[in-house]
N, CA and C atoms as an extended XYZ file, in Angstrom:
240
Properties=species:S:1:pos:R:3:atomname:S:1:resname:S:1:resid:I:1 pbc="F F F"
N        -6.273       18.865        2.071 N   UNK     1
C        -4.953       18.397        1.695 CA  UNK     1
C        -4.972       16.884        1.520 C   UNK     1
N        -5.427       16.305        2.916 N   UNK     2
C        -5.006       14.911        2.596 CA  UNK     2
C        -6.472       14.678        2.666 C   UNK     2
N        -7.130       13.518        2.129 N   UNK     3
C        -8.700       13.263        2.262 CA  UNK     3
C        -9.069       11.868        2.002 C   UNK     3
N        -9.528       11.051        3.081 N   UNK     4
C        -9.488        9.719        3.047 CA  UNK     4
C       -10.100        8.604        2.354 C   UNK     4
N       -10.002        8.273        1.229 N   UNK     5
C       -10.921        7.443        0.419 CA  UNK     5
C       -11.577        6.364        1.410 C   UNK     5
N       -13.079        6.327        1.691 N   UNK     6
C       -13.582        4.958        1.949 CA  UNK     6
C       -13.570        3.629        1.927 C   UNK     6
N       -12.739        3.466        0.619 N   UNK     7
C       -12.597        2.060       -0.102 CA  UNK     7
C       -10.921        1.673        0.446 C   UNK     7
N       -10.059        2.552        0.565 N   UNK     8
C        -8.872        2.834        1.151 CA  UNK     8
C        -8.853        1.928        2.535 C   UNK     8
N        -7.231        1.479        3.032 N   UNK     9
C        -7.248        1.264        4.594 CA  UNK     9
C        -7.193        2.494        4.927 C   UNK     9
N        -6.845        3.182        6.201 N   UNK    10
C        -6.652        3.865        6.982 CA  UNK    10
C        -5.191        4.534        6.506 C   UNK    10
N        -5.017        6.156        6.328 N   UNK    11
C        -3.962        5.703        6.214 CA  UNK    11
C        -3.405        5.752        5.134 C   UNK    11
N        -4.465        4.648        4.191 N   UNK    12
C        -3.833        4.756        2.924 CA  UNK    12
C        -4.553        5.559        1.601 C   UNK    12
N        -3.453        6.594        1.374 N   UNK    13
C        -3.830        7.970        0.788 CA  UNK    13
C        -3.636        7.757       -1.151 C   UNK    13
N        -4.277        7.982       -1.625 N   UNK    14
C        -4.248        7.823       -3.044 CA  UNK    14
C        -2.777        8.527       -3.180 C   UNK    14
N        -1.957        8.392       -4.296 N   UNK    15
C        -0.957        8.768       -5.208 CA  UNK    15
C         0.843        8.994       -3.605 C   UNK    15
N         0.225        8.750       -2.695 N   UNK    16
C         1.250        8.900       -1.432 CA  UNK    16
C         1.933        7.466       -1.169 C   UNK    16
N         1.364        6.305       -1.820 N   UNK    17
C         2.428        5.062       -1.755 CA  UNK    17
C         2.909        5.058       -0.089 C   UNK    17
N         3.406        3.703       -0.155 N   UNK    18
C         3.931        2.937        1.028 CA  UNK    18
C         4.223        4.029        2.348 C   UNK    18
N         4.141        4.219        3.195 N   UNK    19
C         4.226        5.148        4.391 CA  UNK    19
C         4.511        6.270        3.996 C   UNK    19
N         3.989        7.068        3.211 N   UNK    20
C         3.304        7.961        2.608 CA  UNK    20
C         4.099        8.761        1.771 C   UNK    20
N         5.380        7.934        1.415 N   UNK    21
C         6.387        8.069        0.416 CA  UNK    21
C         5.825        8.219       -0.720 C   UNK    21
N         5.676        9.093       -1.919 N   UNK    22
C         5.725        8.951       -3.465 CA  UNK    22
C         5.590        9.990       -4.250 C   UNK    22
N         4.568       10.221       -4.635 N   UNK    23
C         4.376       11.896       -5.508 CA  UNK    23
C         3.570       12.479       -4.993 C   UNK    23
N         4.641       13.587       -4.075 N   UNK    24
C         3.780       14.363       -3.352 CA  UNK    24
C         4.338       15.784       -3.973 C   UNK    24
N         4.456       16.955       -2.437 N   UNK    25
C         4.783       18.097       -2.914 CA  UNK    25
C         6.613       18.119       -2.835 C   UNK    25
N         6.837       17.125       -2.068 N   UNK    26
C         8.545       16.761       -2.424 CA  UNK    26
C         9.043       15.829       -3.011 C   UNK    26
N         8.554       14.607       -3.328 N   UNK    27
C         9.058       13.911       -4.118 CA  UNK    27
C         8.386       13.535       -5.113 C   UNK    27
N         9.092       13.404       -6.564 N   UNK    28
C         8.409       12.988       -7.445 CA  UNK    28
C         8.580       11.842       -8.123 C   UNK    28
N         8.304       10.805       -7.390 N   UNK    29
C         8.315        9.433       -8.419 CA  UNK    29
C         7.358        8.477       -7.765 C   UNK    29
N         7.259        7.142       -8.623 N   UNK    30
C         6.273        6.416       -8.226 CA  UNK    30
C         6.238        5.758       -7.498 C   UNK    30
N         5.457        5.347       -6.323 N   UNK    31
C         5.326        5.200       -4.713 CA  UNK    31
C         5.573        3.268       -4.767 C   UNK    31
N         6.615        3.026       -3.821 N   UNK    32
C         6.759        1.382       -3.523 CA  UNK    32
C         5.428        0.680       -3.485 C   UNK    32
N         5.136       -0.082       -4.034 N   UNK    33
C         4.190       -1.242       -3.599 CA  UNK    33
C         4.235       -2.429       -3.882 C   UNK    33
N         3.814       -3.351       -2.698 N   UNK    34
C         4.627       -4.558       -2.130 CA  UNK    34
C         2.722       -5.013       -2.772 C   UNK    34
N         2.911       -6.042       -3.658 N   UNK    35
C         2.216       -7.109       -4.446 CA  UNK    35
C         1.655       -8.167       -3.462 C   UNK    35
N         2.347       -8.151       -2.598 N   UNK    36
C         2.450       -9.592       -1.223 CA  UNK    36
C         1.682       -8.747       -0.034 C   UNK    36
N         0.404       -9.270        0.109 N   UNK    37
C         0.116       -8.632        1.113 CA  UNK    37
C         0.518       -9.044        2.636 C   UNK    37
N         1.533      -10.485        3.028 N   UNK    38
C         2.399      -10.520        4.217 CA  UNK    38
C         3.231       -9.567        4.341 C   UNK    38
N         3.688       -9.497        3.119 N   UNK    39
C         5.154       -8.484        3.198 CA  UNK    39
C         4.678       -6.863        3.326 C   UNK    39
N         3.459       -6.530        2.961 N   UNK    40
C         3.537       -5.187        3.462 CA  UNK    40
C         2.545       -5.316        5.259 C   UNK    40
N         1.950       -6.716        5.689 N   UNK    41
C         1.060       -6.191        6.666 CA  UNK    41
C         2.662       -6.421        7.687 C   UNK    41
N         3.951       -7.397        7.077 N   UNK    42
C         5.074       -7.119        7.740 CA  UNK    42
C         5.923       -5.794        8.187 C   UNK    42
N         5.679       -5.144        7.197 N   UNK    43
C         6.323       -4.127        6.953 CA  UNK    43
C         5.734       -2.789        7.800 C   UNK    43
N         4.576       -2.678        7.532 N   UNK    44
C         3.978       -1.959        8.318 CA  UNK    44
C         3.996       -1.973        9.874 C   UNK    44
N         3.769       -3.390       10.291 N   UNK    45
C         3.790       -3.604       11.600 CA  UNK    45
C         5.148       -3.209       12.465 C   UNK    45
N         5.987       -3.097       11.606 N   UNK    46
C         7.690       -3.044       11.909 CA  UNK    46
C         7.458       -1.381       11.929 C   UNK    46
N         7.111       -0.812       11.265 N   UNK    47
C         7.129        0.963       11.240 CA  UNK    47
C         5.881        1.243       12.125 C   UNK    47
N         5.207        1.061       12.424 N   UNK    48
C         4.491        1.000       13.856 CA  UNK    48
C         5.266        0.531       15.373 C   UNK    48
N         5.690       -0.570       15.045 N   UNK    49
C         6.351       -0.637       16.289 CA  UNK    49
C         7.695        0.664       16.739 C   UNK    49
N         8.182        0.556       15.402 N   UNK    50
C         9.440        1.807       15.434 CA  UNK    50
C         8.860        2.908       16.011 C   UNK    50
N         7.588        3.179       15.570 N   UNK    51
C         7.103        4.487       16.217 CA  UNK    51
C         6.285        4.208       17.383 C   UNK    51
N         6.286        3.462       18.232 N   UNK    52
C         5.727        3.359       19.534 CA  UNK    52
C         7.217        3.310       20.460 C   UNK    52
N         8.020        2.505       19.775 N   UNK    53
C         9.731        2.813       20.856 CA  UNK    53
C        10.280        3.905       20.562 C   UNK    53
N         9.944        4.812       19.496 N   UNK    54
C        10.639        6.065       19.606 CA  UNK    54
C         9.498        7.115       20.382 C   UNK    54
N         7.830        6.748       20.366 N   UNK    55
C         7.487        7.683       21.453 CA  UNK    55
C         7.901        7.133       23.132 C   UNK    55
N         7.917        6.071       23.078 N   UNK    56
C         8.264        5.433       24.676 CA  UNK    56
C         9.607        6.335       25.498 C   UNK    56
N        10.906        6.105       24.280 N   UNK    57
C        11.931        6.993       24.450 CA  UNK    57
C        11.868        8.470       24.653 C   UNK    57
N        11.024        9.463       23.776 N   UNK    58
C        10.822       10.650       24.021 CA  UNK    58
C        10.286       10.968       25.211 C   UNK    58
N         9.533       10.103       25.934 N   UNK    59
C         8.527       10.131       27.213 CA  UNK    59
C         9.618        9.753       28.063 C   UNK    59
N        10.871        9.051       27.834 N   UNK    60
C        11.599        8.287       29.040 CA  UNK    60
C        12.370        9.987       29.421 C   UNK    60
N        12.999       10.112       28.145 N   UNK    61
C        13.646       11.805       27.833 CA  UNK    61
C        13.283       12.706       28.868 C   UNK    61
N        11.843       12.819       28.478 N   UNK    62
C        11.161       13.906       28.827 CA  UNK    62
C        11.229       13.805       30.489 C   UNK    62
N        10.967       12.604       30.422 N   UNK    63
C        10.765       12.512       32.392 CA  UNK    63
C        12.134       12.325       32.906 C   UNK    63
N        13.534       12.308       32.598 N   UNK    64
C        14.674       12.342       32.950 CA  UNK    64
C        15.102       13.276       33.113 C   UNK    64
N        14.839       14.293       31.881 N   UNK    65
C        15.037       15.457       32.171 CA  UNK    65
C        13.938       16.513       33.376 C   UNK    65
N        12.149       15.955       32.931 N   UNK    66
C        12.130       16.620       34.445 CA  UNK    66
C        12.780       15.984       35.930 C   UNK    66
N        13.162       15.063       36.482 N   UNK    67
C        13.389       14.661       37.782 CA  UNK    67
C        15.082       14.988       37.892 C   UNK    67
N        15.731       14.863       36.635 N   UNK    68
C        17.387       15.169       37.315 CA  UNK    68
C        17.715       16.198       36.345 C   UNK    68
N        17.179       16.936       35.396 N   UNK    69
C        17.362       18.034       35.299 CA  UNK    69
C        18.155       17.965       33.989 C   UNK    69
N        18.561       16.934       33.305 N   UNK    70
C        19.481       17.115       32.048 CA  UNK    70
C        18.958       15.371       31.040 C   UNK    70
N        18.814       15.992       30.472 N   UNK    71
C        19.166       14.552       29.573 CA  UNK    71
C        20.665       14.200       28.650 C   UNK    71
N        21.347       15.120       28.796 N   UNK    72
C        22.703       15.476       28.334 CA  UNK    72
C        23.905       14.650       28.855 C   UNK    72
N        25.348       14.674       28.584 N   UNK    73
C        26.949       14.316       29.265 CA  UNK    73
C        26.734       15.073       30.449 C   UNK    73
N        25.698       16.346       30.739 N   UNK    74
C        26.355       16.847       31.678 CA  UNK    74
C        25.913       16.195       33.313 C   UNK    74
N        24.635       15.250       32.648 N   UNK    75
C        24.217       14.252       33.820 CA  UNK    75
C        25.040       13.570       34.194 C   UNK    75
N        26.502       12.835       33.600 N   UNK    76
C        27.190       12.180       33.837 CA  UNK    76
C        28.386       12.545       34.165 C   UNK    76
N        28.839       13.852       34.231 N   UNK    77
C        29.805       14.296       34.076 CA  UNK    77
C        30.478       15.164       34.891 C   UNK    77
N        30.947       15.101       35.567 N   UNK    78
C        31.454       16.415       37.466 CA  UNK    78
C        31.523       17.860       36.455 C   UNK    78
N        30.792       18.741       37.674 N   UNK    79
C        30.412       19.938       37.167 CA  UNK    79
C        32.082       20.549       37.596 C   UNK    79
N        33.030       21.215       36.601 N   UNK    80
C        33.781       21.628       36.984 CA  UNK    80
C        34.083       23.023       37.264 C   UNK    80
């Protein structure tokens, strides 16, 4: 399916454009690319970080819900 060109960064997949947005099997048009290579090693670094605080959060989740039993209103809320 996906298969990594050598000459490629990591990652970066022929005809799949900017975070792996472009002409794939759902979308069909031609994939963003940033000319400036600050502005995409910016860009990137920003969608990496996004995805290290949204796994941090799922892990905070996960362990809230095992020790008090809800991650929900109903943690906060008198059982009536």
């Amino acid at each position: 399916f996906w298969r990594q060109d050598p000459k490629r960064a990591p990652g970066d997949y022929e005809g799949y454009g900017f975070l792996g947005v472009g002409k794939n099997f759902i979308f069909n048009f031609d994939p963003i690319e940033f000319k400036d290579p600050e502005v995409r090693k910016t860009k990137l670094s920003a969608e990496i970080a996004n995805g290290r605080l949204a796994m941090v959060a799922l892990m905070a989740m996960l362990f809230q819900n095992g020790t008090v039993g809800t991650t929900g209103p109903a943690m906060w809320l008198p059982a009536a």
